[in-house]
VMD Tcl script that draws the C-alpha trace (Angstrom):
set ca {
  {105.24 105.63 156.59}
  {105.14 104.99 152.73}
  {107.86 103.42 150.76}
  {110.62 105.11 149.69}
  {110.40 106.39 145.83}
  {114.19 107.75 146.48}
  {116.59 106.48 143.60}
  {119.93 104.96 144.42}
  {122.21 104.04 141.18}
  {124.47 102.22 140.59}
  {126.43 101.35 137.54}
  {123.05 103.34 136.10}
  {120.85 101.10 137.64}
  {117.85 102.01 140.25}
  {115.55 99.59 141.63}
  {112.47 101.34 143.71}
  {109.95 98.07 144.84}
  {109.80 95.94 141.84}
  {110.06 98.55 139.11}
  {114.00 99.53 137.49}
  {115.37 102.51 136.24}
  {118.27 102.97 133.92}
  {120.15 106.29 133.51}
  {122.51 105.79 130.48}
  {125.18 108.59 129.69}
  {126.74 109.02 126.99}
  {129.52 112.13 126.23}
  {127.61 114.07 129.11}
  {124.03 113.47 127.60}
  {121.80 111.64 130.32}
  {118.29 109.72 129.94}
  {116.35 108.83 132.78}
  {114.00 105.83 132.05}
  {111.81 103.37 133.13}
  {113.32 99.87 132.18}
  {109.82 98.04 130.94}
  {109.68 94.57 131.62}
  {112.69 94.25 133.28}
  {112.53 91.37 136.73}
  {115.80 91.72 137.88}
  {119.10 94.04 137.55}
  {120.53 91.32 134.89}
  {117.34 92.40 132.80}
  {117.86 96.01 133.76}
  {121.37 96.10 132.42}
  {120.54 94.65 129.17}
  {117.91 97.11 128.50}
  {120.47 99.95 129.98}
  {123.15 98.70 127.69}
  {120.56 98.56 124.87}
  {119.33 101.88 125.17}
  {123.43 102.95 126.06}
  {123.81 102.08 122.05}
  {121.22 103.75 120.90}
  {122.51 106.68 122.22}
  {125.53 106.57 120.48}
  {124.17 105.54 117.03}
  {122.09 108.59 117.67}
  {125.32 110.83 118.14}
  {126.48 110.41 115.09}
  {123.31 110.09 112.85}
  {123.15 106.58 112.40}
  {119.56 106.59 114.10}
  {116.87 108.76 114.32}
  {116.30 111.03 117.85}
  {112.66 110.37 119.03}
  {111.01 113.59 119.92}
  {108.04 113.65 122.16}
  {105.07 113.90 119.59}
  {101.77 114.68 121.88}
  {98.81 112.15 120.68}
  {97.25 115.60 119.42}
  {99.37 115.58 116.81}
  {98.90 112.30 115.27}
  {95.24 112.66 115.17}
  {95.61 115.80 113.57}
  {97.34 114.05 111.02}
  {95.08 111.91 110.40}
  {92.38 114.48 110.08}
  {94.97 115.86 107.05}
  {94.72 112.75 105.38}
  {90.99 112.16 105.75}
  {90.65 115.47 104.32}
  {93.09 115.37 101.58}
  {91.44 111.90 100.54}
  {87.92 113.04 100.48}
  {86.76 111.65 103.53}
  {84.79 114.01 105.01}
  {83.89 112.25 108.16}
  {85.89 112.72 111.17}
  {87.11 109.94 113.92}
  {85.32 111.96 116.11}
  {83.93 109.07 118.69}
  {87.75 107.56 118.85}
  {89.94 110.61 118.93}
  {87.53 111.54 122.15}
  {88.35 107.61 123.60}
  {92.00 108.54 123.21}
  {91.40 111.60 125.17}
  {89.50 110.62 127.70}
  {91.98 107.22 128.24}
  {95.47 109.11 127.51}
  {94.58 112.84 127.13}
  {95.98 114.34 124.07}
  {99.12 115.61 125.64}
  {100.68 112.07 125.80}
  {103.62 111.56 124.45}
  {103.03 108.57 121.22}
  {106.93 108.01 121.19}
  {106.48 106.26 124.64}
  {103.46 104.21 123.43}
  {103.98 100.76 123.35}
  {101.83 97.89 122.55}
  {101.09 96.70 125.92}
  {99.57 100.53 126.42}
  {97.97 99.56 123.21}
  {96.23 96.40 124.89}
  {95.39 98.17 127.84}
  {93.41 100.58 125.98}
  {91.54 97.44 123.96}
  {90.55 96.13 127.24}
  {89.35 100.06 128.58}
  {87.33 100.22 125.50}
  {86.04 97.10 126.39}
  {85.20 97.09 129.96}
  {84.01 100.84 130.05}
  {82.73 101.50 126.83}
  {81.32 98.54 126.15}
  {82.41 98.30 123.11}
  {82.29 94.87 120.05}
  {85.46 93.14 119.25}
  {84.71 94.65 115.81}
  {84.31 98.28 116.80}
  {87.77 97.85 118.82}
  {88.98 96.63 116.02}
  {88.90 99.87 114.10}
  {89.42 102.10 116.72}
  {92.62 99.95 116.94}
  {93.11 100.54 113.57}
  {92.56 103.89 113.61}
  {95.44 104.71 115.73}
  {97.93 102.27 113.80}
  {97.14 104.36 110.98}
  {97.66 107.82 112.58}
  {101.12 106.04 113.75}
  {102.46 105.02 110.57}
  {101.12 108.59 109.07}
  {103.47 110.32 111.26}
  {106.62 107.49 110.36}
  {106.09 109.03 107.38}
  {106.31 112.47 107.94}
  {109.36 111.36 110.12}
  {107.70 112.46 113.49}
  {107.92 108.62 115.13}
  {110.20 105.59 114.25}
  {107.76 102.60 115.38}
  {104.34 101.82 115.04}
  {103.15 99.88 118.67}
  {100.14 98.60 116.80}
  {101.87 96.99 114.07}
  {102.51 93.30 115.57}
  {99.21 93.67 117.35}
  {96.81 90.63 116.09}
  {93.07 91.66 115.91}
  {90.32 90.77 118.18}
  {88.24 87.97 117.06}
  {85.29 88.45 115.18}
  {82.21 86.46 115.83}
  {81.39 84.91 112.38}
  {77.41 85.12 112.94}
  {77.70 89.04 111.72}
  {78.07 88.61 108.62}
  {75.96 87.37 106.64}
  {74.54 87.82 102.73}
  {71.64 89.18 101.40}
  {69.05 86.04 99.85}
  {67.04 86.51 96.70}
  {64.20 86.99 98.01}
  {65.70 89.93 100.30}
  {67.18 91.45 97.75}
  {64.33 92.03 96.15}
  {62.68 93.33 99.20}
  {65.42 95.95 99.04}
  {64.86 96.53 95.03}
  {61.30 97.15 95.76}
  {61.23 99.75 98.39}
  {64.16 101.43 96.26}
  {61.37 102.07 93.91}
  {59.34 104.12 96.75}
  {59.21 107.75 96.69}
  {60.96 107.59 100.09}
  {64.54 105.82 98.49}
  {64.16 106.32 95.22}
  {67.27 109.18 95.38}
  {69.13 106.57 96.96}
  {68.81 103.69 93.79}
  {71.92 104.57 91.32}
  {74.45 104.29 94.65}
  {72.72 101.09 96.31}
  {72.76 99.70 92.75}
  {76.23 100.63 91.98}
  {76.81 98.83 95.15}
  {75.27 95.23 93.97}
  {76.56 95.60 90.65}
  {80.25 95.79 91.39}
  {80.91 94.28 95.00}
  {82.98 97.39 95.94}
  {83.14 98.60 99.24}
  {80.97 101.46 100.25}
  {83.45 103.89 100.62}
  {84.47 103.38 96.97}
  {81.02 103.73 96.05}
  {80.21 107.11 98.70}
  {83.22 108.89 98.08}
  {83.35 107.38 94.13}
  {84.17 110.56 91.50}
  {83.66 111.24 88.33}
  {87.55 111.82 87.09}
  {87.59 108.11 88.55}
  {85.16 107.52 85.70}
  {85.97 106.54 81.33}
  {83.33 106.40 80.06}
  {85.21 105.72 76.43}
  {86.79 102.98 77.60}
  {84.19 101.58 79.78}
  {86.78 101.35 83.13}
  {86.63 102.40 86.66}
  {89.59 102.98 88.22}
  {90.29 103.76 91.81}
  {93.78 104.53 92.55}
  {95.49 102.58 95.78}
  {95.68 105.76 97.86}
  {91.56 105.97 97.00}
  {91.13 102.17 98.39}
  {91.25 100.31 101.50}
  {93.19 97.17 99.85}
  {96.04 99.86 98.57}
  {95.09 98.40 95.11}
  {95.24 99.88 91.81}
  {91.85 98.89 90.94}
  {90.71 98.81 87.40}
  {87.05 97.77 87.14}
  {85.62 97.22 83.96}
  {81.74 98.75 83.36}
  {79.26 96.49 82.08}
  {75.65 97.38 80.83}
  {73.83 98.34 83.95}
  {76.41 100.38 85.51}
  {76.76 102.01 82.15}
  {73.32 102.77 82.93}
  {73.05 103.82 86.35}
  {76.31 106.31 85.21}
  {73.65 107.66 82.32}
  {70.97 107.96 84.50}
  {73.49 110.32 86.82}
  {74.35 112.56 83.99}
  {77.91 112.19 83.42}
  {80.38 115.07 84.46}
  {84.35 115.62 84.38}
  {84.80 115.93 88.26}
  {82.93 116.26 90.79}
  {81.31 113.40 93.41}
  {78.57 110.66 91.85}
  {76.57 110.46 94.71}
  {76.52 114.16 96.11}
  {73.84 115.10 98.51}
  {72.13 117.84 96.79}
  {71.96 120.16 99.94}
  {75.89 119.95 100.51}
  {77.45 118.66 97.30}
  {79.23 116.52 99.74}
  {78.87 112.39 99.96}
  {77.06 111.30 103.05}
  {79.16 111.58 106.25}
  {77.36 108.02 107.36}
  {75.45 106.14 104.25}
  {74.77 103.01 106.33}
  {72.79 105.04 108.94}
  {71.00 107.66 106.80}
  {70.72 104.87 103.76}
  {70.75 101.19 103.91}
  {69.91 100.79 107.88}
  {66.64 102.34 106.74}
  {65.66 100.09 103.71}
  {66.50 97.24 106.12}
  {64.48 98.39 108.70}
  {61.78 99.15 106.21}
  {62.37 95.50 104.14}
  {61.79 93.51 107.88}
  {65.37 92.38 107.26}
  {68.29 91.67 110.11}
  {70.84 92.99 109.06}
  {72.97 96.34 109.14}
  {75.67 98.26 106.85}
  {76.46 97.92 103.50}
  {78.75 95.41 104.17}
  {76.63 93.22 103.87}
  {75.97 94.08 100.01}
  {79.32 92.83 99.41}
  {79.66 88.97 100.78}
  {76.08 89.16 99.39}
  {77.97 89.71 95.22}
  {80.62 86.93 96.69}
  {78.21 84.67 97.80}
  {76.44 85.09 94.55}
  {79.36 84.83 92.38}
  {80.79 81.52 94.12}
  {77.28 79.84 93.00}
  {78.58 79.90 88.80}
  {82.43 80.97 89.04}
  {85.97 79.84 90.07}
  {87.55 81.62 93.25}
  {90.04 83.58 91.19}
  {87.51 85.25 89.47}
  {85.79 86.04 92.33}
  {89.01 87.26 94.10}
  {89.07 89.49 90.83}
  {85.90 90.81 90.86}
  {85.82 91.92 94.38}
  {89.98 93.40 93.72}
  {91.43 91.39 96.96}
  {94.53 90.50 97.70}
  {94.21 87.16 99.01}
  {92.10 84.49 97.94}
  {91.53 83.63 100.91}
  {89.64 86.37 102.03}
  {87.95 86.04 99.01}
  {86.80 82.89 100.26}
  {85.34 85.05 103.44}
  {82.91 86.59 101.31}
  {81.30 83.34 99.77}
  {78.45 81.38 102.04}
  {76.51 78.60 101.18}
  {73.02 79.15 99.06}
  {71.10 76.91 97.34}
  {70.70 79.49 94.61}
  {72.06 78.86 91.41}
  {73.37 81.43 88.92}
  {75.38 81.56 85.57}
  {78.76 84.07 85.70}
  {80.11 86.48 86.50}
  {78.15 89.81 85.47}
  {75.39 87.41 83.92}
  {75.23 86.09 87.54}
  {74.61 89.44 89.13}
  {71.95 90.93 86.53}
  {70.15 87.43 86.94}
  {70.24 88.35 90.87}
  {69.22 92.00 90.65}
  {66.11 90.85 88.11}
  {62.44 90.63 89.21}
}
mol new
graphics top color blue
foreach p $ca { graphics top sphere $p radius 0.5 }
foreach p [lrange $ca 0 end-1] q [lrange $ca 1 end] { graphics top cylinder $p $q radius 0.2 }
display resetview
């Protein structure tokens, strides 16, 4: 014969094997629950007493009444935002992982970050997946959580205290001179020639790709010479304000300057491209014998080019982070030497 799953209470208190369960009333209002974490009854009434005032602060609208908000939801949320920020590419791949580990039917209010870490290590074991790509799928759901704490669906974020995976340091890696112009070359071709004013744009300001792919035109003055790319538009939630020097003057003349509209539309869509490191730079690399993959890469390439002739405030500047520190990520050690700044880029970029 099995165990028995039968509950006996007492005082609200149920112990079935090693697991407890707390049933906290309050003015005729019950809640069955699982006490998580709890060893022993002393544990069990602390979380019962806990969730006892919550109850209670609940009653008379001092805290907010978690409702069960199916993982559906929040990914549809986040499908909202990607749309009303211009992304047009969907989390396809990780809203099916969330699926196929949860289902879409599970409640995110009960979520917490050890479910979190169990997921991690699923995505780890059975997918087979990089520290890095866990990474963003992690970060994918943190942001679908605190999308719905705004909207006033959820009142806790389970990823939020969650450190990231380490990330082997022999990924990343920078671009060299020669290299680069390996990748200037072939940009010349017939085959990539379409593709020059974005990977350009890239190398002359250091911005992330998606600031570049999704970049628009009312982001654009011209009068003033300025980029700017409001926080909601940018990863670092900065207000960036990037000033436009000769060459991307020119790669913004060679476009044909508009009032709205994307820069880098493909001309069969009128849409960015749903995956420019695939159907873009992957290829040039492949094509340039080169070891290396995303655009990424474009990036510590600028800050590893800057930190040969300029301070690391500037460079923290130039590349709009937060921290100098990471800053400091994004600069490896050359031999090449450069002058400043811009100078130090157009010098880099010249054959």
């Amino acid at each position: 014969m099995g165990k028995s799953t039968k509950k006996h209470y007492i005082n609200g208190i149920a112990q079935v094997g090693d697991t407890f369960y707390i049933r906290p009333k309050v003015h005729g209002k019950v809640r069955n629950i699982v006490a998580q974490g709890a060893k022993n009854r002393a544990e069990a009434n602390v979380i019962y007493e806990a969730e006892k005032y919550k109850m209670r602060q609940e009653e008379v609208g001092l805290a907010k009444v978690e409702k069960p908000v199916p993982l559906k939801d929040l990914c549809d949320i986040y499908k909202a935002y990607n749309a009303q920020n211009n992304r047009q590419r969907e989390p396809k791949e990780k809203i099916e992982a969330v699926r196929q580990f949860w289902g879409l039917n599970k409640d995110a209010a009960k979520l917490k970050q050890s479910d979190i870490i169990k997921f991690r290590s699923w995505l780890m074991k059975e997918k087979k997946l990089s520290n890095s790509t866990i990474n963003r799928y992690v970060a994918f759901l943190s942001k679908a959580f605190n999308l719905a704490i705004e909207d006033d669906l959820l009142i806790k974020n389970p990823c939020s205290h969650l450190d990231k995976l380490e990330e082997p340091d022999e990924n990343v890696k920078y671009l060299t001179k020669e290299e680069t112009d390996k990748v200037l070359e072939l940009l010349e071709t017939e085959e990539f020639i379409k593709f020059k004013p974005l990977v350009l744009m890239c190398f002359n300001t250091g911005f992330r790709i998606s600031n570049v792919n999704y970049m628009r035109w009312e982001w654009i003055n011209i009068d003033k010479k300025l980029i700017r790319i409001k926080p909601k538009d940018n990863k670092g939630k900065q207000d960036i304000k990037h000033r436009i020097n000769d060459d991307v003057y020119s790669i913004l003349m060679e476009l044909g300057v508009k009032d709205s509209g994307y820069l880098f539309a493909r001309e069969e869509t009128g849409m960015p491209y749903a995956n420019p490191s695939r159907d873009i730079i992957n290829k040039i690399f492949n094509k340039a014998g080169i070891e290396a993959n995303g655009f990424h890469i474009i990036r510590h390439s600028v800050g590893t080019t800057l930190g040969e002739g300029t301070t690391p405030t500037k460079i923290m500047g130039f590349l709009h982070h937060k921290d100098i520190r990471t800053s400091m990520k994004y600069v490896h050690n050359t031999d090449d030497e450069f002058t400043k700044e811009h100078s130090i880029i157009k010098n880099f970029l010249k054959r």
